[in-house]
KEKE-3310 file (N, C-alpha, C; in steps of 0.2 Angstrom, whole numbers, plus 5000, padded with zeros to 4 digits):
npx = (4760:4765:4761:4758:4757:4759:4747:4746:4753:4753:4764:4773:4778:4793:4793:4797:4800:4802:4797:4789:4798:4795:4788:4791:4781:4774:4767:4764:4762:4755:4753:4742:4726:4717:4724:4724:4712:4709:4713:4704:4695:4679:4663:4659:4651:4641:4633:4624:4615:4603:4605:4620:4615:4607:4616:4626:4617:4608:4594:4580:4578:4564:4549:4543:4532:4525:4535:4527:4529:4531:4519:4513:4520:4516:4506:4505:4511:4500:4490:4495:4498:4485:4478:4486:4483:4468:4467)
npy = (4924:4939:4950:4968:4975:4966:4953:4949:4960:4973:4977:4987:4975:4972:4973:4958:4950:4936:4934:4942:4957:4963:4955:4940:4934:4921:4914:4900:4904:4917:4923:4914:4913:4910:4915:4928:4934:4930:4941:4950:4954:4953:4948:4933:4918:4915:4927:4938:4951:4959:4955:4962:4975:4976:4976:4986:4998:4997:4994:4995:5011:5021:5026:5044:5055:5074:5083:5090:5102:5110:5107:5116:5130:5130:5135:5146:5157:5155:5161:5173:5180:5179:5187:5201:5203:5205:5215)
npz = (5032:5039:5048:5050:5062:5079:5082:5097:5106:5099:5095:5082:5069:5058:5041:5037:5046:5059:5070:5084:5089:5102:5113:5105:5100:5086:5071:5075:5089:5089:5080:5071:5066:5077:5088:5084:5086:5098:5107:5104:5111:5108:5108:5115:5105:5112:5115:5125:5122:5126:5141:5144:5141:5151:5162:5160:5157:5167:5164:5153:5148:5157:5150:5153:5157:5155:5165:5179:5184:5170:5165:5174:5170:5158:5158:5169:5158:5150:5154:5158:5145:5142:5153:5149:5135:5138:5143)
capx = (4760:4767:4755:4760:4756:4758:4739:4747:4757:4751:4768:4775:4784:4796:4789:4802:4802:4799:4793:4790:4804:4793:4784:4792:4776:4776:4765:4763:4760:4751:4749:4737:4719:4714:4728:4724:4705:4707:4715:4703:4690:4675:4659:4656:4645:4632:4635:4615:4614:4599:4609:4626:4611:4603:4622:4627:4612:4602:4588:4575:4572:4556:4545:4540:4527:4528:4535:4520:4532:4532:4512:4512:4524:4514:4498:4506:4513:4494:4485:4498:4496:4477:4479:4490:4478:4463:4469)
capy = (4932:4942:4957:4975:4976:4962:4955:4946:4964:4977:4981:4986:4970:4972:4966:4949:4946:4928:4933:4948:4960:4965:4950:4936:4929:4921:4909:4895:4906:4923:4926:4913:4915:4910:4918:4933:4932:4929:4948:4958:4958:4953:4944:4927:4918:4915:4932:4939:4958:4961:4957:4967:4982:4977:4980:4992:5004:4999:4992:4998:5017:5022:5034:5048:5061:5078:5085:5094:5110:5111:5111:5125:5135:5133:5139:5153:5158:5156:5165:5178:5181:5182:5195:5206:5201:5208:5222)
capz = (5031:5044:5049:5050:5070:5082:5086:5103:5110:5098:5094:5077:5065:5053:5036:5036:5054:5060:5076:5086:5091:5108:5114:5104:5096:5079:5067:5080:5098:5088:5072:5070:5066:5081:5092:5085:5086:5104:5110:5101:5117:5107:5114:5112:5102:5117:5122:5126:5121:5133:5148:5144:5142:5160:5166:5158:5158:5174:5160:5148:5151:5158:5148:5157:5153:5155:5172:5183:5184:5164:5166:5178:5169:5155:5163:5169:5151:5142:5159:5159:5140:5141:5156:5142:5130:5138:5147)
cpx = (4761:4764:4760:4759:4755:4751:4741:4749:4756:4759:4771:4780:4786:4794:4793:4802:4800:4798:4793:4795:4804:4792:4787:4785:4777:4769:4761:4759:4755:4750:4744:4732:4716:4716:4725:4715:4703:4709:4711:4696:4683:4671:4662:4651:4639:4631:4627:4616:4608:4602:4614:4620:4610:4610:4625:4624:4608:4596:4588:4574:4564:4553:4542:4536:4530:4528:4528:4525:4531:4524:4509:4514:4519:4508:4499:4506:4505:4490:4489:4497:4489:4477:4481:4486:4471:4463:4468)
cpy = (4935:4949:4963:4977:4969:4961:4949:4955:4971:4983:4981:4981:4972:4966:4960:4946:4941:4930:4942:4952:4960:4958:4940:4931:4927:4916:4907:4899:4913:4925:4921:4917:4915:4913:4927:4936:4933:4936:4951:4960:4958:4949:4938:4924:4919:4920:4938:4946:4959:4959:4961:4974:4982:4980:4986:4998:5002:4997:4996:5007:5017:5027:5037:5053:5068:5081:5090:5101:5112:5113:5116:5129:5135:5136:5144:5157:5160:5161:5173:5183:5183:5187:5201:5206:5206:5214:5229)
cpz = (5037:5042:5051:5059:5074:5086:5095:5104:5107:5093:5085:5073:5059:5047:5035:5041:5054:5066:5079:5092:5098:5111:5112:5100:5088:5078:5071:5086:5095:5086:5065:5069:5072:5086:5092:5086:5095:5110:5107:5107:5113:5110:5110:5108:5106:5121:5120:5127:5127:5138:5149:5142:5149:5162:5165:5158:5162:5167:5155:5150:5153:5153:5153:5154:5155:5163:5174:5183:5176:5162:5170:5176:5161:5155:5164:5164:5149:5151:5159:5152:5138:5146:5150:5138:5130:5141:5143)
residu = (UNK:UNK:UNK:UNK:UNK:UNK:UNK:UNK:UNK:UNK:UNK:UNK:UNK:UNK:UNK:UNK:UNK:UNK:UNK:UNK:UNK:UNK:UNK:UNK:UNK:UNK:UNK:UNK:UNK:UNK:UNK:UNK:UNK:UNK:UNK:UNK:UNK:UNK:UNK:UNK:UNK:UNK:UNK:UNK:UNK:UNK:UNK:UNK:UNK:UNK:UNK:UNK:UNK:UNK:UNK:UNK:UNK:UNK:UNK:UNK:UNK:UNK:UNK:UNK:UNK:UNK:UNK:UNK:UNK:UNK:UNK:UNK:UNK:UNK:UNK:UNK:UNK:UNK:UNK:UNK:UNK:UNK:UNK:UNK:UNK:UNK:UNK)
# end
């Protein structure tokens, strides 16, 4: 069965071609299952998602609490509020 895009070069095949107009692949060189299996850039089986995270994002985020500027801003806020309040 000849595929509607070439999985070795990407390029468009005419539905009867016996090989590809761009690249020349056919059957035998890449349009196997395996030929084509082998350009699509996925992992492999032994391929360890917790390490493609370490490189790719520097780890685990940290949890952080709440910045000390967000607690003095909210202190000023309720003190500022209680001034107006009692005034």
């Amino acid at each position: 069965m000849v595929p509607e895009n070439c999985p070795n070069c990407g390029a468009d095949v005419p539905r009867r071609a016996k090989a590809c107009l761009e690249c020349g692949a056919d059957e035998q060189t890449g349009w196997s299952d395996s030929a084509h299996a082998e350009n699509l850039g996925l992992p492999e089986d032994n391929f360890d998602y917790a390490q493609f995270v370490k490189e790719e994002f520097g780890g685990a985020p940290k949890p952080r609490g709440i910045s000390w500027l967000w607690w003095i801003t909210a202190l000023g806020l309720v003190l500022l509020f209680l001034f107006l309040f009692f005034r």
